[in-house]
C-alpha positions, 0 to 999 in steps of 0.5 A, a space after each residue: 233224921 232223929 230216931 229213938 229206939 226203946 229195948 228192955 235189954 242191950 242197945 247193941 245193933 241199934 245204933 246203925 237204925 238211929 243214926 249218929 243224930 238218935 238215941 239207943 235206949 236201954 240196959 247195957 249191963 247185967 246183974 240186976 235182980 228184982 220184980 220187973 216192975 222194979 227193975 224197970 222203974 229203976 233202969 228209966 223205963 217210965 213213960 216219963 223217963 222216955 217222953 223226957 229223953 225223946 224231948 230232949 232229942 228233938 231239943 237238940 241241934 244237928 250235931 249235938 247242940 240243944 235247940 233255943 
């Protein structure tokens, strides 16, 4: 199954609840420092962004391999 999980902060843990086929979205480091909005147009975290990558994900084969 194909899960996408969206944190304004680390991915760490959210892997064991998307599976090895999902996607863990997030920000995995630190030392950024602007207005939020700022911060999370910059970091992908756009309506946009995250419709693109869930679109991708569904694109993809099991194991890895993108849907023709």
């Amino acid at each position: 199954t194909k899960r996408f999980s969206i944190e304004a902060g680390t991915t760490q843990g959210w892997h064991r609840y998307v599976g090895l086929e999902g996607e863990a979205f997030g920000i995995d480091h630190f030392g950024a420092s602007a207005p939020m909005k700022v911060l999370l147009k910059e970091f992908g975290f756009t309506s946009e962004n995250i419709l693109d990558r869930v679109r991708a994900l569904l694109a993809k084969k099991k194991g890895g391999r993108k849907r023709r």
